[in-house]
N, C-alpha and C positions, 0 to 999 in steps of 0.2 A: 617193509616200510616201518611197522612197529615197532622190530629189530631193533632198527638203524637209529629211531627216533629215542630209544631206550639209550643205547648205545653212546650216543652223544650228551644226555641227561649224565651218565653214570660219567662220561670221563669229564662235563663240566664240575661236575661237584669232586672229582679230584684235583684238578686244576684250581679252583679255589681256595686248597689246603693254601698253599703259597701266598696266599693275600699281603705276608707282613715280608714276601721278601722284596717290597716294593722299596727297603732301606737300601740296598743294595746298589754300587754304581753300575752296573751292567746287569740287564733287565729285558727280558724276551717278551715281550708280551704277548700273553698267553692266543688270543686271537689271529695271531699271523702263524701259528699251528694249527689252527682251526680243518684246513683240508688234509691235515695228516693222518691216514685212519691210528684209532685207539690202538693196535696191535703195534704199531711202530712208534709208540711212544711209551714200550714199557719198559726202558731206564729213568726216562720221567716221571711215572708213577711213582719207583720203587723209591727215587730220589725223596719224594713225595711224602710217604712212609716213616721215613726217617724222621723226616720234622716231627712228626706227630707221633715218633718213640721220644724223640728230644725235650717234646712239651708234657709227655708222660714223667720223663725225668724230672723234670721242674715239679709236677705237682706233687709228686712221689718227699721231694727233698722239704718243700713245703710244708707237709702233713708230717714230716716228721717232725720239722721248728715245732708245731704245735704242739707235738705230744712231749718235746722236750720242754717246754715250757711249764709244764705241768708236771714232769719229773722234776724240776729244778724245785719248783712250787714244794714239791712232797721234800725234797731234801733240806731245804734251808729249814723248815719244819723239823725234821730232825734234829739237824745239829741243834734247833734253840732246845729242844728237849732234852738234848746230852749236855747240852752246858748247865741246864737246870739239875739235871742228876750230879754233875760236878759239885753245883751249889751244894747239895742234899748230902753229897759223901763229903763233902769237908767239913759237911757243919757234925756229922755225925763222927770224924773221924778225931775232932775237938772234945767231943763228949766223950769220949772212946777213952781218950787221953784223960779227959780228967776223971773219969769213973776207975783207975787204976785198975783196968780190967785186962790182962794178957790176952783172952782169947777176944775178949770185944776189939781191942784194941788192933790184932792182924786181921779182924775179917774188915774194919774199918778200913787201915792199910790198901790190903785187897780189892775194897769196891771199891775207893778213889783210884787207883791205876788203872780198873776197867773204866770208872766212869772217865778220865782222864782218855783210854784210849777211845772209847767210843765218840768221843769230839774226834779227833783224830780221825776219825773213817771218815766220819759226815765230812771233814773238808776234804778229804782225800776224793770224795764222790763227788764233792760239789766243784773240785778242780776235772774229775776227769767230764761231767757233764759240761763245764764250759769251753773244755777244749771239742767236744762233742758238737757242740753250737758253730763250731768255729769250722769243722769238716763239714758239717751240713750247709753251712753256708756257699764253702767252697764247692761243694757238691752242686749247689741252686745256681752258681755262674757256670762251671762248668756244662750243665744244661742249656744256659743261656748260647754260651759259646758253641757248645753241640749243634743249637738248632739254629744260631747262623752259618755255622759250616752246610750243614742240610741242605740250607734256602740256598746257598749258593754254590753245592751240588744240585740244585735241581736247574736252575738257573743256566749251569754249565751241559748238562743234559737236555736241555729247552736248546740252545745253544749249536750244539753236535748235531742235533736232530734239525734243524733248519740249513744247518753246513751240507747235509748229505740229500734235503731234498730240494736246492739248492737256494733257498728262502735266503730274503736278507731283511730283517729285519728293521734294521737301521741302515743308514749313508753311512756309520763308519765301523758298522758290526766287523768283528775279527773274534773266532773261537778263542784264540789264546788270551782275550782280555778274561774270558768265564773261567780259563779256566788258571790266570793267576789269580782271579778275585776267590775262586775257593783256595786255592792251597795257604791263601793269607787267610781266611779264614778256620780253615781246615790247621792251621798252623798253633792259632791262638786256642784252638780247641785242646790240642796235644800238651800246650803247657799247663791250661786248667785240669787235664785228668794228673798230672805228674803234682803240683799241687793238688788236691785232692787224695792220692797216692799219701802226698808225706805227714796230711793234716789226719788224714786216717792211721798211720801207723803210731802217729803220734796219741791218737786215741785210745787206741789198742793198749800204748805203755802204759796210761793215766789209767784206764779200769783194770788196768792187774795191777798198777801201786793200790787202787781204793780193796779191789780183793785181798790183797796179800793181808794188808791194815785189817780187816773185816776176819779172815783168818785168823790173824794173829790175837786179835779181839776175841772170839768165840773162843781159841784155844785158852786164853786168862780166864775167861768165867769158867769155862771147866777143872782148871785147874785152883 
């Protein structure tokens, strides 16, 4: 009896995972399973699962906005720096000039093209960080979309499993309504990972353009 008592404790507070797929137009509720034992409901669990990888997703995509927020913070900081060293090499590169000094005169040269390229990165950074902002984003719907597809796998496995113990839920219950409401859902999830897909590769370009600029930046002051 303790078992049993336990048993039912454990698959309620799985069954609860699903509370928000009550958005959903086709909806089992969870109660008219109630006499199914836990063992024949573990496509519903696993269904279950998922949602709460999906919302993992979200918060994951989340914490990242945050910390990009705060890299973006650290970059425009930058750049105002490099455009100040700008200032500082042209003013120096005027005096350089009128001091008729050959050799002051190229190392003046010199530090204005690096300080010239080191602007130059900082936008190159601060462009690839905002298309960064713009994957993450895509990334935080996509989750969204994840974990309604989930809910309405779970829904269609709630679904199946009252089909086969011959439960009817509803007056006009029919499985194949579960299980077009997931593929429509399940559908819109496939086009946010494919977005997602191109806002990342697009990413990937923009931090090798800020690398290369960073590169070719280090290589001038050495030289």
């Amino acid at each position: 009896m303790k078992n049993l008592l336990l048993a039912s404790v454990t698959v309620g507070s799985l069954i609860s995972l699903t509370g928000c797929s009550s958005s959903l137009k086709y909806h089992v509720d969870d109660a008219a399973l109630d006499q199914v034992p836990a063992g024949e409901r573990q496509s519903v669990f696993s269904a279950q699962s998922e949602v709460e990888m999906a919302k993992s997703e979200k918060r994951t995509a989340l914490s990242q906005l945050d910390a990009l927020d705060r890299d973006q913070d650290v970059a425009k900081n930058e750049k105002k720096q490099a455009e100040l060293e700008v200032e500082k090499a042209a003013t120096e590169q005027q005096s350089a000039v009128a001091s008729h000094d050959e050799n002051r005169d190229n190392a003046a040269r010199h530090g204005k093209e690096v300080a010239d390229l080191a602007v130059k990165v900082a936008e190159a950074k601060l462009d690839w960080l905002d298309q960064k902002r713009d994957w993450l984003k895509a990334s935080g719907d996509a989750a969204d979309a994840h974990q309604k597809a989930a809910e309405a796998k779970v829904e269609w496995e709630k679904a199946k499993v009252a089909q086969q113990k011959g439960i009817k839920p509803s007056g006009d219950f029919e499985v194949g309504n579960y299980e077009s409401q997931w593929k429509d859902r399940n559908g819109d999830w496939e086009s946010a990972k494919k977005d997602v897909q191109s806002q990342d590769q697009k990413t990937k370009d923009r931090e090798q353009k800020w690398k290369d600029a960073a590169a070719q930046q280090a290589k001038l002051k050495g030289g």
